[in-house]
N, C-alpha and C positions, 0 to 999 in steps of 0.2 A: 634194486636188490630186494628182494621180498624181503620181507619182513620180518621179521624178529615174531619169533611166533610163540604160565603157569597163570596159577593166579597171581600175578602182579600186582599189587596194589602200592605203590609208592607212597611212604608218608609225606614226601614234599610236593607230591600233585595235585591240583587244586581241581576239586570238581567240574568251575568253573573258571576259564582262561580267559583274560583280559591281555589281550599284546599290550608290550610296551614301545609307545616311537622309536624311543632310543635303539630295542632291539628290533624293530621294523626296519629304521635307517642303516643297522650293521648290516641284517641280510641283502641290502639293496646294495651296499658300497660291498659286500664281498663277490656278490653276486656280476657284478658291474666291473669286479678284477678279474673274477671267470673268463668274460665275454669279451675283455681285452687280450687274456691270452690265450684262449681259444682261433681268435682270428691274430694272432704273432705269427703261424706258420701260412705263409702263403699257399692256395691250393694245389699248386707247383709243387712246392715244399711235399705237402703233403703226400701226394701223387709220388712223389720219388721215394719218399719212406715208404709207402707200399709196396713199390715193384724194387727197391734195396736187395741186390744182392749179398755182400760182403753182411756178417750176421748184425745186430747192435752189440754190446758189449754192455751199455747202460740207456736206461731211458727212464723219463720223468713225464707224466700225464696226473692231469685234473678234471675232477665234473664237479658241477654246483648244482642244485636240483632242489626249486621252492615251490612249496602246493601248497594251493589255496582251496577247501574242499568245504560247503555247506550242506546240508540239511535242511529243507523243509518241514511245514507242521504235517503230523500225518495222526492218525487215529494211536490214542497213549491211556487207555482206562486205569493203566495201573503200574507199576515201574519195579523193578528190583536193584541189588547190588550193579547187575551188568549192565545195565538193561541201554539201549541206546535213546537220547531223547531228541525229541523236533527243534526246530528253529534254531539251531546254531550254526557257527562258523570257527574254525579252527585251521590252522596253519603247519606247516613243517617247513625246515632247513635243513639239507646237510650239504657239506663240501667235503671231498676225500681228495689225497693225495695217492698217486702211485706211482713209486719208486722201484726200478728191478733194476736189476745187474748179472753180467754173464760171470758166475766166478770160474767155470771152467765147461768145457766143449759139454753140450746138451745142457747144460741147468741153469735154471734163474733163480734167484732168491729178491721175494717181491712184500713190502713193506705200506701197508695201508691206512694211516691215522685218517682219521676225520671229527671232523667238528659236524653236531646235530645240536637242534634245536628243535620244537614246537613240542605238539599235542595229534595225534587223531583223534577224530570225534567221540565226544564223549569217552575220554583218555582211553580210545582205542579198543572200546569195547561197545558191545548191544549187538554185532551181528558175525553170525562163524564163518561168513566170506566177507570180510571187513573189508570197506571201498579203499580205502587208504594205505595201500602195502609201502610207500616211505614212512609210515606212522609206524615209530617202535614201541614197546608193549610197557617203553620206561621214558613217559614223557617230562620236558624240563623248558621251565621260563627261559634260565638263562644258558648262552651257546655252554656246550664242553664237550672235552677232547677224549675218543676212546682210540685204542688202538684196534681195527678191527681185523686186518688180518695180518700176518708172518708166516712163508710159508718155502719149503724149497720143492722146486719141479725140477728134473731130470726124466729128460728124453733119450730115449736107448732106440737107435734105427735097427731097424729088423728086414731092411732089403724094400724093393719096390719102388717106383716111380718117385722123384724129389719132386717134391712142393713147396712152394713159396710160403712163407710165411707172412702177414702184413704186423709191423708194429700196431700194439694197440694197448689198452690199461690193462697190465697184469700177465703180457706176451712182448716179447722182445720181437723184433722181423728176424727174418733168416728162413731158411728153408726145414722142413724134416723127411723124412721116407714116410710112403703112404703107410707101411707096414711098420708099426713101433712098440713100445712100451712104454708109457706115462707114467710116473711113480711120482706123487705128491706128499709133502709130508708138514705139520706147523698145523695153524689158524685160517681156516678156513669157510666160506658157507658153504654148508653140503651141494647147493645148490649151483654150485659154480662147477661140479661137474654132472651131478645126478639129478634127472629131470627137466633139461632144459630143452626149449623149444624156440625155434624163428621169430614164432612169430607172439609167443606169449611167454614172457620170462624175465621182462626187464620194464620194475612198475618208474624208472627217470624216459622210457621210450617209447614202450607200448600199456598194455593195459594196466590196471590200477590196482582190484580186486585180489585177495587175497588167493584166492579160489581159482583164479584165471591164469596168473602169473605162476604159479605153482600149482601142483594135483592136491584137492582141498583134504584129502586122504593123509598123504604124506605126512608123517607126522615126524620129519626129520629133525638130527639132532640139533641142538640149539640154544644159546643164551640167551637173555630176553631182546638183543639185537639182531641175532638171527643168525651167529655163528659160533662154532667151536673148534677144540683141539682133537686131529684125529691126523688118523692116511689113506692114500688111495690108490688104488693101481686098474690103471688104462690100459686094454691088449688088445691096436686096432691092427686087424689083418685082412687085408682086403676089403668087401662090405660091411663087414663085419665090425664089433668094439664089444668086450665087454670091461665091467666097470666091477669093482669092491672094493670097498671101504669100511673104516672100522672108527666111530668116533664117539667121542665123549658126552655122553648125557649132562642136563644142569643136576645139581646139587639135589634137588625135590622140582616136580613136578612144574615147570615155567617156572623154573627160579630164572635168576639175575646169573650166579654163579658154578659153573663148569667143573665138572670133575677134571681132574688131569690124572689119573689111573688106571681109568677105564675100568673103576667098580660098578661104573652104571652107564653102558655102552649102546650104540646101535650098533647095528654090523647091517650092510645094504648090499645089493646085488646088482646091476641092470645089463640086460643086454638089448645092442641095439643094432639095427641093419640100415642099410642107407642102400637105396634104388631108385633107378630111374622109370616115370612111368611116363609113355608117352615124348619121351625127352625132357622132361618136368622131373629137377630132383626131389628127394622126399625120406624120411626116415621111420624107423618103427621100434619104438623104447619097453619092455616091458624089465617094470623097476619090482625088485620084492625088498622086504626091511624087515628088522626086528629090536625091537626097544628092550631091553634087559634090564630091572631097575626094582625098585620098591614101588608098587601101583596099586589101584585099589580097584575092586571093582563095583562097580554101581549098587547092586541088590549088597552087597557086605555093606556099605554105607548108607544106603539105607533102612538094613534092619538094626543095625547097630541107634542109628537114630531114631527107631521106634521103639526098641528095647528101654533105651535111655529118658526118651523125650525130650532128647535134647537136639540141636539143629545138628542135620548132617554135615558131618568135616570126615571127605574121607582121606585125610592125612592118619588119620586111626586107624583105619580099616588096609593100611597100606601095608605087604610084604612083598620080599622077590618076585617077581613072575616077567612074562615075557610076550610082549603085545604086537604082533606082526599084522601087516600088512603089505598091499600090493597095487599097483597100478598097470593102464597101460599109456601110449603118449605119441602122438604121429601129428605128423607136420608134412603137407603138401604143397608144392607148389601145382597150380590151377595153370596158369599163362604165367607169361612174361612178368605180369604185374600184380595177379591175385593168386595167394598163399591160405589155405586151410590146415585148421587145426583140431584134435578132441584130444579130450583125455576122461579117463575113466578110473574112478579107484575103489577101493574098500577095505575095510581095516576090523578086528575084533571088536565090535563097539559095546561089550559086555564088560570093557577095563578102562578106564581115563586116559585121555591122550596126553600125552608129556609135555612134548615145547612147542606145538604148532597153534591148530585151533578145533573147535569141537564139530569136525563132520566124521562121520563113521561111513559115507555113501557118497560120489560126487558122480556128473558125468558134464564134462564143459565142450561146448565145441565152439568153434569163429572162424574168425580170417582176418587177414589183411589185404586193402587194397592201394599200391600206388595210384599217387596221382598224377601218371602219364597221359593220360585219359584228358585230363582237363590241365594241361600242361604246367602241372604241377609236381613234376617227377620225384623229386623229394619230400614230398608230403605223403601222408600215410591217413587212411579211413579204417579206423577196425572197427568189428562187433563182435560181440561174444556172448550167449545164452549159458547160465549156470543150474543144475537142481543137485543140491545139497540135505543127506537125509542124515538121520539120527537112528541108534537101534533102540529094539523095543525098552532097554533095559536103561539106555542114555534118558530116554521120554521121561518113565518111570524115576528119574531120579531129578530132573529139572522139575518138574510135575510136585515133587516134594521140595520145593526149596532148594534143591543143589544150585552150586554157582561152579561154572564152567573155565574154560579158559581162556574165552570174549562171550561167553552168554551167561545168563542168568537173569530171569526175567521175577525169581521168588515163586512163584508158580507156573504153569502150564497146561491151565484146562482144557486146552483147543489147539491140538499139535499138528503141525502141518510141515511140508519139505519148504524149506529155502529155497526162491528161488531170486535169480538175480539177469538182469541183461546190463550188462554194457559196451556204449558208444564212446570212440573219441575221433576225431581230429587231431592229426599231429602235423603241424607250418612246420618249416623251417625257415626261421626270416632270418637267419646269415649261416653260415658254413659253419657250422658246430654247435651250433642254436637254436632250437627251436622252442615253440609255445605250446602247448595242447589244450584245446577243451575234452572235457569227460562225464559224460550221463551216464549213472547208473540209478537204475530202478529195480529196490528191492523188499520182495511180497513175503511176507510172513519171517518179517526179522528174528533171529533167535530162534525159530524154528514157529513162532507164535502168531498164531492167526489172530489172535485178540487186538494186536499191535501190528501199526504201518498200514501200508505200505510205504515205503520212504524214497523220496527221490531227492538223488544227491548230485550235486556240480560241482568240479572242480576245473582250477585252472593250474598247470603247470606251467613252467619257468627250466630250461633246463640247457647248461651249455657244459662243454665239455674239449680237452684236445688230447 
């Protein structure tokens, strides 16, 4: 789930993380109840939940997902509040439950608690394509319970070929018309319906990166976990779908806490097409958005802190205005076995971004490759190449000491784009399970040539039924 995308700064986070055994031993034994009943449903089993005709009525699904992600030393002259540092190692936890039920013809109503634990590096901040998208932006020593999503769907058929539907977390089986109406409404990540992609979108399966798994642009709504209270409405007709939605901003800029009134709203757009090229399916998303809120812009907080001499907080310099942006998003499949992807965004970078992270410019592209190839069909090779820019007015304000919503270095005399590549490996050593390694290497962290370049490793842990 991407990530929980303000300034955060937790007073019970500790700069620096020292795991405790005790909670090393719980993530292992919860971790270890996962991957017991992940393999309860024999592959039988599962196979006939897929191709289920008669609908579910209720279903019950679990994932567990631990990463392990380090830091090497890399070039550090100088540090600020955000600033990411060399040679560490830091962890994350979480396990969710998902519980739906049919309570009448078309609708689920689907309940998501979960238990989180750890830290991302350097508590999840120093770079605006952060490596660690299970790393939420409100890290904790010890496990606890948040509820993360509540929500009712209602499918309305609108005629067209019937389709199978396969049970899976947060989708009952049963069939729908190719032709529908999707009307979502509750606790939801924006991202579970707007902006997702095959083959980059899911940091428990494929890539890791902030920037990758989401358009580093987007700056959708969000609590510092990475979800909110909103609605949606889906109109797929034919190749066709489009999407809008209306959801609740946090409280002030990357807060913790979620309006429920929608005085401080996003409202999103997307439409998207699905065609076949070559006999290779493939789709094409173009997402627009607009943030409605109390924002500030860069040069008011800056001159305000020149006027004063005092350090710039542009929580002063903040009234209504309204920060839009837009992306695009396509996912292709290559062959049988190799899937491409880009995405491209851009956003007013003349006003602060709200709940995401601080890119004003993004453009990603990659792919996926099975591993048929070397007879390893369930295994997966991705790569993904990131550059992440900043506007003139964003520079100008890190440059004076601003601190960001993962960056802030205290100054910025030598500004350069972000740029990021990442590698993984993803095994699957049993039927619901697999392992992943993950390299990423990233040049002018925080947007700052002075600093880095850093190359990070991690290991995932991840099962699921």
């Amino acid at each position: 789930m991407p990530p929980a995308k303000d300034i955060v700064m937790t007073p019970n986070t500790p700069s620096k993380y020292r795991p405790d055994p005790a909670h090393s031993r719980s993530r292992i034994y919860l971790f270890a109840i996962m991957l017991i009943l992940s393999l309860a449903k024999s592959p039988a089993a599962q196979a006939q939940d897929a191709a289920s005709l008669p609908p579910e009525t209720a279903a019950i699904h679990a994932q567990a997902t631990f990463v392990a992600q380090g830091v090497s030393g890399f070039r550090s002259p100088y540090t600020g509040p955000n600033s990411l540092s060399p040679n560490q190692v830091k962890e994350t936890f979480d396990t969710t439950l998902y519980a739906g039920v049919r309570p009448w013809q078309g609708a689920e109503i689907w309940i998501n608690p979960e238990i989180d634990q750890g830290f991302g590096l350097s508590n999840t901040l120093g770079a605006a394509g952060f490596p660690n998208a299970e790393a939420y932006k409100v890290g904790k020593s010890n496990p606890y319970v948040r509820l993360q999503r509540l929500f009712l769907r209602q499918t309305i058929g609108l005629g067209g070929s019937v389709q199978a539907v396969a049970g899976a977390a947060n989708q009952l089986a049963g069939s729908q018309s190719a032709n529908r109406l999707v009307l979502t409404l509750g606790k939801i990540g924006v991202g579970d319906i707007f902006d997702t992609n095959r083959f980059a979108h899911d940091p428990r399966g494929d890539f890791l990166n902030w920037s990758v798994v989401d358009t580093g642009t987007f700056d959708y709504a969000a609590d510092a976990w990475g979800y909110s209270y909103g609605v949606a409405m889906e109109w797929y007709q034919g190749p066709w779908a489009l999407r809008l939605g209306a959801f609740n901003l946090s409280k002030v800029p990357n807060g913790e806490t979620l309006e429920r009134d929608f005085s401080q709203y996003q409202l999103v757009g997307e439409i998207e097409h699905r065609h076949q090229i070559g006999g290779h399916a493939g789709a094409a998303r173009l997402t627009l958005f607009g943030n409605t809120g109390r924002l500030s812009r860069f040069d008011d907080a800056i001159a305000l802190a020149a006027a004063t001499g005092q350090p710039i907080d542009p929580s002063l310099t903040r009234r209504p205005m309204t920060r839009i942006g837009g992306h695009i998003n396509v996912e292709q499949d290559v062959t049988a076995t190799l899937g491409l992807f880009v995405r491209a965004g851009i956003v007013d970078g003349a006003i602060e971004p709200y709940d995401f992270t601080d890119i004003d410019r993004t453009v990603a592209i990659g792919g996926a490759l099975k591993g048929t190839g070397w007879a390893r069909t369930n295994d997966v090779v991705g790569l993904a190449l990131v550059l992440n820019g900043i506007s003139d007015a964003h520079r100008r304000y890190l440059r004076a000491g601003g601190i960001g919503v993962l960056v802030g270095d205290g100054q910025l005399p030598n500004a350069g784009d972000e740029k990021i590549a990442e590698a993984y490996y993803d095994w699957q050593a049993l039927r619901g399970v697999n392992v992943t390694l993950d390299y990423q290497f990233i040049a002018n962290p925080a947007y700052n040539r002075d600093r880095g370049p850093a190359n990070v490793l991690a290991l995932r842990l991840h099962g699921a039924f």
